[in-house]
VEXTIVO-410830 format. One record per residue (C-alpha): residue in one letter; x, y, z. Coordinates in nm, 3 decimals. Each point is the difference from the previous one (the first is absolute). Layout:
residues N
rest;c1;c2;c3
A;X;Y;Z
...
end
This chain:
residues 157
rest;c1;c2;c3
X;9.374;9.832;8.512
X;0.358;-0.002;0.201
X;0.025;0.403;-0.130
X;-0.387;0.044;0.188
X;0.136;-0.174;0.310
X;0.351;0.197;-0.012
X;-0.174;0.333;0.010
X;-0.260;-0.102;0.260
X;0.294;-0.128;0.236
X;0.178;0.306;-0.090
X;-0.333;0.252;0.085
X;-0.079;-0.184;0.306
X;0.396;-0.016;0.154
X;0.005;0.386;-0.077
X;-0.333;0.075;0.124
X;0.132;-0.248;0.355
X;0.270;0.245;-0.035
X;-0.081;0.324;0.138
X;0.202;0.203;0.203
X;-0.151;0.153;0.329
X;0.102;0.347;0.085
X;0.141;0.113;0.337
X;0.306;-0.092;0.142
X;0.137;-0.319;0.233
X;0.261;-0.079;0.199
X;0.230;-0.299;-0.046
X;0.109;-0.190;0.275
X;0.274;-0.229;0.057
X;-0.204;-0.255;-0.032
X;-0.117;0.069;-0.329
X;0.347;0.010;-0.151
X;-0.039;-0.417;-0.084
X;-0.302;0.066;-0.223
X;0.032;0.070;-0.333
X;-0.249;0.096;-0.278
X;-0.033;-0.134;-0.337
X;-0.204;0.158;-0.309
X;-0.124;-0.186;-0.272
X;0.070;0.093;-0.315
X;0.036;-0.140;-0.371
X;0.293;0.190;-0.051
X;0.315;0.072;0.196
X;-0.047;0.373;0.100
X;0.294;0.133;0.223
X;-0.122;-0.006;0.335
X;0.102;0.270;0.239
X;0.209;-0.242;0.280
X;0.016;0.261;0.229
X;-0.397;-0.011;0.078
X;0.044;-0.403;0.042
X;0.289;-0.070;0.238
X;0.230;-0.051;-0.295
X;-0.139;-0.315;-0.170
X;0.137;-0.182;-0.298
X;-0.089;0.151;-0.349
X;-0.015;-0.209;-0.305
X;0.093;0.279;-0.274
X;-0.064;-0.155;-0.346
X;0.175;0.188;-0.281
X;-0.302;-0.106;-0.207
X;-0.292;-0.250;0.068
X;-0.064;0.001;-0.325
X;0.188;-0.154;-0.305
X;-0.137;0.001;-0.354
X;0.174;-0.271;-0.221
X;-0.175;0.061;-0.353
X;-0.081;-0.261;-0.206
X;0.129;-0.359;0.023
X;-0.094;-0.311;-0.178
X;-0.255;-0.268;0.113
X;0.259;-0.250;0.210
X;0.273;0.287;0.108
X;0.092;0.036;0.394
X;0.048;0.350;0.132
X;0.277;0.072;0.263
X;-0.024;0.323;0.194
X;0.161;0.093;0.320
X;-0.172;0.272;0.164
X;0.260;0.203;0.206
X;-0.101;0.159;0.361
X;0.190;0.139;0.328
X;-0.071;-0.024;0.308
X;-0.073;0.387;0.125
X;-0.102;-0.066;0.321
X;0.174;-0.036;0.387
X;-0.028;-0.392;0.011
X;0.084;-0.278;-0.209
X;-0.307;-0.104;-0.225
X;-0.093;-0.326;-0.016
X;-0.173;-0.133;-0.305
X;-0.244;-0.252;0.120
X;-0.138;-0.148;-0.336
X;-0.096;0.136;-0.378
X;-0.280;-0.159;-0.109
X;-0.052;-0.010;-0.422
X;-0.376;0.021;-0.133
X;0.105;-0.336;-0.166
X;0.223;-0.269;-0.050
X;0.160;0.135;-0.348
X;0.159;0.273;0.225
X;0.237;-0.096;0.249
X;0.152;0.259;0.288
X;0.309;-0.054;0.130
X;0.005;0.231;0.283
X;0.334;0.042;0.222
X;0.027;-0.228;0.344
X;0.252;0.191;0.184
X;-0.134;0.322;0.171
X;0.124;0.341;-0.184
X;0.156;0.224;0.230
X;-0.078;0.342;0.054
X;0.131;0.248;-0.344
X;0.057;-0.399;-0.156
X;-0.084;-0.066;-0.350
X;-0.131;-0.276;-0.158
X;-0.261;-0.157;-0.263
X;-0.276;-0.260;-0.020
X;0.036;-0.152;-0.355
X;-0.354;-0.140;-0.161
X;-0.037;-0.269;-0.327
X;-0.246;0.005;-0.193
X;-0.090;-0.323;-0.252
X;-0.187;0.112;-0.285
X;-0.056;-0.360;-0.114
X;-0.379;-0.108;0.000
X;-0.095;0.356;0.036
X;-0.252;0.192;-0.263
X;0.131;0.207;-0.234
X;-0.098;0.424;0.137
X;0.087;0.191;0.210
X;0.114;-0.151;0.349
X;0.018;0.179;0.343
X;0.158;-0.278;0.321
X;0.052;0.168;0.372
X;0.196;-0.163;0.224
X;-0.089;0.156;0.382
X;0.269;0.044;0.225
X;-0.059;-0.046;0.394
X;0.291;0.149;0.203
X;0.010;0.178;0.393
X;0.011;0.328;-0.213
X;-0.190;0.272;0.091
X;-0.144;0.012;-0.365
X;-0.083;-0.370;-0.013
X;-0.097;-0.168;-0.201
X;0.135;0.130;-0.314
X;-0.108;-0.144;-0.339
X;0.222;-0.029;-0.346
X;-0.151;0.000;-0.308
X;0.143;-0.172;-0.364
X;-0.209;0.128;-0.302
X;0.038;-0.081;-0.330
X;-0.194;-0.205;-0.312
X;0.067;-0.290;-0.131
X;-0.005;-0.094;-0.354
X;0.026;-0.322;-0.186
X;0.348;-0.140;-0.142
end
């Protein structure tokens, strides 16, 4: 059922998405606006087209961590940089659960800044197969919000 809803939101954010042909001018005044694109993945985004907005450029947004026992906890920190103009801010991550936890920076990361939002996942009280938690990130990125994934399976002691 979440998979159905995924790739309706997905359809109807592309299909919302359409680029008009023709050209504009900026103004001056338009310099304080800047876009954002939703996405379920970090794509690079091309700063020059959006005043130079912050970036959050995962190394991966996946991470696969095999098998584990019924009861284990899984610690992954996913790595990103900031490849944007302006410090991002990461406002919240938000977990599809309670047995994963986010733990997102506070601090802004400055512009060419690297840094990493580590996730743990408690397998305890969970049913043994294959598992799949995302945690969504909500920044002022231009590619926000960006979602992590943790697959695996679970088996019993």
């Amino acid at each position: 059922m979440k998979r159905i809803l995924l790739v309706a939101f997905t359809a109807l954010t592309f299909a919302s998405c359409q680029q008009k042909t023709g050209s504009t001018t900026a103004t001056a005044a338009d310099s304080s606006v800047v876009a954002t694109t939703d996405t379920t993945k970090s794509a690079t985004v091309d700063t020059s087209l959006h005043q130079g907005g912050p970036v959050l450029n995962l190394v991966t947004d996946t991470y696969n961590f095999g098998k584990i026992s019924k009861g284990e906890v899984v610690t992954y920190s996913f790595k990103f940089k900031n490849t944007g103009r302006i410090p991002l801010i990461i406002k919240d991550a938000i977990a599809t659960c309670g047995c994963t936890v986010p733990e997102p920076p506070t601090k802004p990361i400055q512009p060419g800044a690297e840094n990493e939002i580590k996730v743990v996942f408690n397998s305890a009280g969970k049913p043994v197969g294959a598992i799949e938690k995302v945690v969504t990130v909500n920044s002022n990125a231009l590619n926000n919000p960006v979602q992590l994934r943790l697959v695996g399976e679970i088996t019993e002691k």
